[in-house]
C-alpha positions as CSV (number, residue, x, y, z in Angstrom):
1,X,24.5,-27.5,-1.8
2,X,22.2,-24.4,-1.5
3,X,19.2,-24.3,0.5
4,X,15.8,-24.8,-0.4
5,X,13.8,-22.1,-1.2
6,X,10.9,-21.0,1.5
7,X,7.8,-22.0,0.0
8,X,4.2,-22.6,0.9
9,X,2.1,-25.0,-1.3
10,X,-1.3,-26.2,-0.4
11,X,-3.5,-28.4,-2.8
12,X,-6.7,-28.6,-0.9
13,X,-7.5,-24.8,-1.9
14,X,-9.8,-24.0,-4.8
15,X,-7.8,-23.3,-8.0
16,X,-10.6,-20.2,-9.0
17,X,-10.7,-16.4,-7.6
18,X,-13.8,-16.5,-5.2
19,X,-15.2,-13.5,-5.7
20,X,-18.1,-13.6,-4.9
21,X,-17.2,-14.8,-1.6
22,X,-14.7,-11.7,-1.5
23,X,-17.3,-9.6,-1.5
24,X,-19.8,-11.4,1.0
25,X,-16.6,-11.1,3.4
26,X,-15.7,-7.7,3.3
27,X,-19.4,-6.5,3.4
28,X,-20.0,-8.8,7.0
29,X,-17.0,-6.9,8.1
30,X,-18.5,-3.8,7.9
31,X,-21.2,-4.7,10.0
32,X,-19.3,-6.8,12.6
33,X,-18.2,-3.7,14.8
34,X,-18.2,-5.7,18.1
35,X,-16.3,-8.6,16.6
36,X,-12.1,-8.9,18.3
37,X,-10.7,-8.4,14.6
38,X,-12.5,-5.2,13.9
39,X,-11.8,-3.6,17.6
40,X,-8.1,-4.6,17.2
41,X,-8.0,-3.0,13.5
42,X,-9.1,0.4,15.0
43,X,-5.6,1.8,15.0
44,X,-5.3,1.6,11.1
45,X,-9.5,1.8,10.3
46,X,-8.8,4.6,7.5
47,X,-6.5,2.7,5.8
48,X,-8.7,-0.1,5.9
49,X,-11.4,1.3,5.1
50,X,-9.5,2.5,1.6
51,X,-8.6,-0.9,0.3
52,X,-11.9,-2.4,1.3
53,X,-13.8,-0.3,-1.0
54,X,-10.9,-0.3,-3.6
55,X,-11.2,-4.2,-3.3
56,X,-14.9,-3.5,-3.4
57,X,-14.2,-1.1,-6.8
58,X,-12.1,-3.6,-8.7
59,X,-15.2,-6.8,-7.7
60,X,-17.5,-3.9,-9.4
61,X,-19.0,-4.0,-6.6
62,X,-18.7,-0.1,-4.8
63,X,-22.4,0.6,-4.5
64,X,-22.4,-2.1,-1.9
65,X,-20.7,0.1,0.8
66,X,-22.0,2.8,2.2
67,X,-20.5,5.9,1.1
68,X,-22.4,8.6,3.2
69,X,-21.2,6.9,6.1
70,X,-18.2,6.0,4.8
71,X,-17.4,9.8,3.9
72,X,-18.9,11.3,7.6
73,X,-15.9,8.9,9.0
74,X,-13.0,10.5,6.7
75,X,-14.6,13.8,8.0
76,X,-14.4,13.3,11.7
77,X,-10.9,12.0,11.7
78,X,-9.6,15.3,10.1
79,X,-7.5,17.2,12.7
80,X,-7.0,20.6,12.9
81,X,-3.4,20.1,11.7
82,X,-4.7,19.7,8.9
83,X,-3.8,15.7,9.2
84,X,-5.9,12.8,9.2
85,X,-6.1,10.0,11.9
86,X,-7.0,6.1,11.2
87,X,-10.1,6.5,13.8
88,X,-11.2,9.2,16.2
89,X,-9.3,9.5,19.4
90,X,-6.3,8.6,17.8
91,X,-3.0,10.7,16.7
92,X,-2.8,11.8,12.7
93,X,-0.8,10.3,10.6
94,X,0.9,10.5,7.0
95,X,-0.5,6.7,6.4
96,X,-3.9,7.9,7.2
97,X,-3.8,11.2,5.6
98,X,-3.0,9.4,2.0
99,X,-6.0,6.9,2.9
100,X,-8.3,9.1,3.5
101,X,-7.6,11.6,0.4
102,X,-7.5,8.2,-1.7
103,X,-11.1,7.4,-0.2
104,X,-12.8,11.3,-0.9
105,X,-11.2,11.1,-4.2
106,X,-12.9,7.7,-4.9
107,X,-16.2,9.0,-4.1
108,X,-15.6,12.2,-5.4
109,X,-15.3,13.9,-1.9
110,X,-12.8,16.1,-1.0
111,X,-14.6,18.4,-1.0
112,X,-16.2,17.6,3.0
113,X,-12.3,18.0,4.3
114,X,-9.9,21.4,4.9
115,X,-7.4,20.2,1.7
116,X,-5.3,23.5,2.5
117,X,-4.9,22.0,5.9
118,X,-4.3,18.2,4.3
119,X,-1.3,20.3,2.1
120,X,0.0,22.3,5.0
121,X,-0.1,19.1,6.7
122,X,1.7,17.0,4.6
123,X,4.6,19.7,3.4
124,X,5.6,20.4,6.8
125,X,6.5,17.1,7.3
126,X,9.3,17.6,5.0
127,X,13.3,17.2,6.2
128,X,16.1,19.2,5.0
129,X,17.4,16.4,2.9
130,X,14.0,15.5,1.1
131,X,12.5,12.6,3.7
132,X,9.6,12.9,5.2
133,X,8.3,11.7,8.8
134,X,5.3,10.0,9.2
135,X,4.0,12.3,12.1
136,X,5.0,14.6,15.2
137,X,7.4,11.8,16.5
138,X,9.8,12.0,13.5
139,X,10.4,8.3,12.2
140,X,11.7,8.8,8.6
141,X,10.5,5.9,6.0
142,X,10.6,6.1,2.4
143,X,7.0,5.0,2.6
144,X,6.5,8.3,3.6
145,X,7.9,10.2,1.3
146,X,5.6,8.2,-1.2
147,X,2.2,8.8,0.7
148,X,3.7,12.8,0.8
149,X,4.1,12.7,-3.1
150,X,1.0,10.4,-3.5
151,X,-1.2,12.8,-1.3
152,X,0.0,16.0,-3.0
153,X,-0.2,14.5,-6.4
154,X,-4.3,13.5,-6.3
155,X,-4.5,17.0,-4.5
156,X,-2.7,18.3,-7.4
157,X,-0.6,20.2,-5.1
158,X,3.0,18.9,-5.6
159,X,4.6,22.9,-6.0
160,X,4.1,22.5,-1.5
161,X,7.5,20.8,-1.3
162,X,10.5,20.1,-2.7
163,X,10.3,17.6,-5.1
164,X,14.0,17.5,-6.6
165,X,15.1,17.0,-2.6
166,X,12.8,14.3,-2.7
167,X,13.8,12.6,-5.3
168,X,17.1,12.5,-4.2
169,X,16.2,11.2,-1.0
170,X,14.9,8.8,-2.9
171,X,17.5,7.7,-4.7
172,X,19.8,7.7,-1.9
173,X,17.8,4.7,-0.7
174,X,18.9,2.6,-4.1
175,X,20.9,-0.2,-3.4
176,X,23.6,-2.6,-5.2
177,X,20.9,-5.1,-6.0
178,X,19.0,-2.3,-7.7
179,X,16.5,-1.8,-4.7
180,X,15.0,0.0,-2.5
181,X,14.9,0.5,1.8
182,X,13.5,2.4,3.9
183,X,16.6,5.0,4.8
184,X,20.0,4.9,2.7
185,X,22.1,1.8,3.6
186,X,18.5,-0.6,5.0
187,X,18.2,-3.7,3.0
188,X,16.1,-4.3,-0.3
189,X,12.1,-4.7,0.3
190,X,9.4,-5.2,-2.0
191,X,7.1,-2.9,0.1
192,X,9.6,-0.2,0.0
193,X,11.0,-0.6,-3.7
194,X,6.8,-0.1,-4.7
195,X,7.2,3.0,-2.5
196,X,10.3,4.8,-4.4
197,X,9.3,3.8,-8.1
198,X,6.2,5.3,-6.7
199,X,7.9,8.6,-6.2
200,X,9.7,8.0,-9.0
201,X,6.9,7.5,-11.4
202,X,4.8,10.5,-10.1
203,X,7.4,12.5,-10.2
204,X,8.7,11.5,-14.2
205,X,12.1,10.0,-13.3
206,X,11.8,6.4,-13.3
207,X,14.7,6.3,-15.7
208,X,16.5,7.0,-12.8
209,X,16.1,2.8,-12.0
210,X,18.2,0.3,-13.9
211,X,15.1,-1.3,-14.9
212,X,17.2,-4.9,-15.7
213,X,18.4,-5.0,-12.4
214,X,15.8,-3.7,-10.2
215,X,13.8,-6.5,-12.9
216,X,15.6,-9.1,-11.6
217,X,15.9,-8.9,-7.8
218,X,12.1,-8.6,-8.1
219,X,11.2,-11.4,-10.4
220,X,13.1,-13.5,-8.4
221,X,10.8,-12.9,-5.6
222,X,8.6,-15.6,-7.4
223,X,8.3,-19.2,-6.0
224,X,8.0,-22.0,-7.1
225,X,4.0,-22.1,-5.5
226,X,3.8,-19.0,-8.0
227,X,3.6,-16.7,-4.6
228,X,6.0,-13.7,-4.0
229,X,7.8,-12.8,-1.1
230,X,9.0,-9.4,0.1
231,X,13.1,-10.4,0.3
232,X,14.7,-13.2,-0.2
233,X,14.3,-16.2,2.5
234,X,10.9,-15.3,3.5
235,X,7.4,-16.9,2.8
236,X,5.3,-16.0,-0.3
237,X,2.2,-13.8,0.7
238,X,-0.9,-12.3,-1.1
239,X,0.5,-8.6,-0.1
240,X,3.4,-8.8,-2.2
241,X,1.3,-10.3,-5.1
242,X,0.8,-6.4,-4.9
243,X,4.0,-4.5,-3.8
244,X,6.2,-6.8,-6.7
245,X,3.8,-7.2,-9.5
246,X,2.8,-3.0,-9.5
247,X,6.9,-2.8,-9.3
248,X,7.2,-4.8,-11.9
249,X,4.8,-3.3,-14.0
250,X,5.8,0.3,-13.3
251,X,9.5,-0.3,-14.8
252,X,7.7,-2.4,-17.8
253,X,9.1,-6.0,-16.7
254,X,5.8,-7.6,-15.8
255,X,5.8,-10.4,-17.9
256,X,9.3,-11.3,-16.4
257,X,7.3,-13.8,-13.7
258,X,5.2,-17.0,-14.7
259,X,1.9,-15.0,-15.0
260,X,0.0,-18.5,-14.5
261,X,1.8,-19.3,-11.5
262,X,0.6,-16.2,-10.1
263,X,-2.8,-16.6,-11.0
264,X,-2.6,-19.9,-9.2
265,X,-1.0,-19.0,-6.5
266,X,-3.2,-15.8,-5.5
267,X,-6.6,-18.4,-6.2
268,X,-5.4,-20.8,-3.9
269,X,-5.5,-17.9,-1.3
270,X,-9.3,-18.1,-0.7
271,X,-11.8,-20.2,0.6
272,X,-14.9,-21.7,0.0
273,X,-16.1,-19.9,3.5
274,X,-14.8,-16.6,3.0
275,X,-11.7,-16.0,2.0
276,X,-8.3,-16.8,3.6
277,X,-7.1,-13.7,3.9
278,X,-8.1,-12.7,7.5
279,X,-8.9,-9.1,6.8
280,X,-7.3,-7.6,9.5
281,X,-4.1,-8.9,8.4
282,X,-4.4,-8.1,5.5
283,X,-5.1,-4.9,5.4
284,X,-2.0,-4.3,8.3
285,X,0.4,-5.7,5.4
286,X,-1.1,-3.0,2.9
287,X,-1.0,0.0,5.5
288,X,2.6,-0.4,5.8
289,X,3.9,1.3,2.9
């Protein structure tokens, strides 16, 4: 007899997206400076920062945040590596560095930073075999090697590294199951599959995927509460709503989950106070990859 499936499933939450609630959070949160959560956030604020006003964006909502400010932080964390930190006083980072060219690019901005730094940055973080390292202390991630191509690509700047050695970096990372790890031979994660079609997609070569496949492990991610989780026998959460819906979409299987479920399960997230999902957690799930 097989085991039941890991599921959360709570009635008492409201069945509609709260968005106006949605936005009264995230704008307290950018006035609550001395509160634990924002002081304990500090080591990923760029990132942050980046899918606060792109939740802000979506809400149509943007001119509620304060983009002088907003743009005088992106500024200061530039080093003169050329990389960008998450806050000042801290090391920089690729995470950061995409962040904060996804932010100036929102507003229009780049151009208050060095961006021949950001590229020099970013390409010399290139291996011999196509991976990249997220910073001076060498940990290789194929996350990275999508925030390299990401960067690069809104920079239009992609002719800094090797793209064909990244690619097949890439693609060394491809599993039985049709997905995606961090390093060739780590297990299939939703997080990191998003990452590699990434590369994939920006680069023109998602028909590198077997699209049925990869289709498959990822629709399967799907509960029965109509939440998604990251690999199999884990919890549904909101972040992978993200990571395997944008998979799906990318390789043209989105309609290969119960859309309704989805809808339900991502309303039931909120509450009538704010929203459930604690920020700061939140946005740690999202700065990941």
């Amino acid at each position: 007899m097989g085991t039941a499936a890991k599921d959360v499933i709570d009635v008492q939450q409201p069945n509609n997206l709260l968005l106006d609630k949605h936005v009264e959070y995230i704008c307290a949160y950018e006035n609550k400076k001395d509160d634990y959560e924002y002081v304990m956030t500090e080591y990923l604020r760029m990132s942050g920062i980046y899918w606060c006003i792109t939740a802000m964006d979506l809400m149509g909502h943007l001119h509620k945040m304060t983009a002088e400010d907003i743009i005088k932080v992106v500024k200061k964390c530039q080093h003169e590596c050329g990389g960008v930190s998450p806050s000042e006083g801290h090391d920089p980072h690729l995470l950061y560095t995409l962040s904060a060219v996804q932010i100036l690019c929102t507003y229009d901005a780049l151009d208050v930073v060095d961006v021949d730094g950001l590229v020099l940055y970013v390409s010399a973080l290139q291996q011999e075999d196509g991976s990249f390292v997220g910073d001076m202390w060498g940990e290789v991630d194929t996350r990275f090697s999508f925030c390299a191509l990401a960067c690069l690509a809104l920079l239009h700047r992609l002719d800094a590294v090797d793209v064909e050695k990244a690619i097949e970096f890439v693609l060394s990372c491809k599993n039985f199951d049709g997905g995606f790890g961090t390093k060739p031979g780590s297990e299939s994660h939703a997080g990191q599959i998003y990452c590699c079609l990434g590369v994939l997609a920006i680069t023109g070569r998602l028909h590198e995927v077997d699209a049925d496949l990869l289709g498959w492990w990822l629709c399967e991610r799907q509960l029965p509460s109509g939440g998604l989780n990251g690999r199999p026998e884990k919890l549904p959460d909101v972040c992978y709503s993200w990571w395997v819906l944008s998979s799906l979409a990318m390789i043209g299987k989105l309609h290969w989950i119960d859309r309704v479920r989805a809808v339900s399960y991502r309303s039931s997230s909120s509450t009538e106070i704010s929203t459930s999902l604690s920020l700061p957690f939140f946005i740690s799930e999202s700065v990941y990859f």
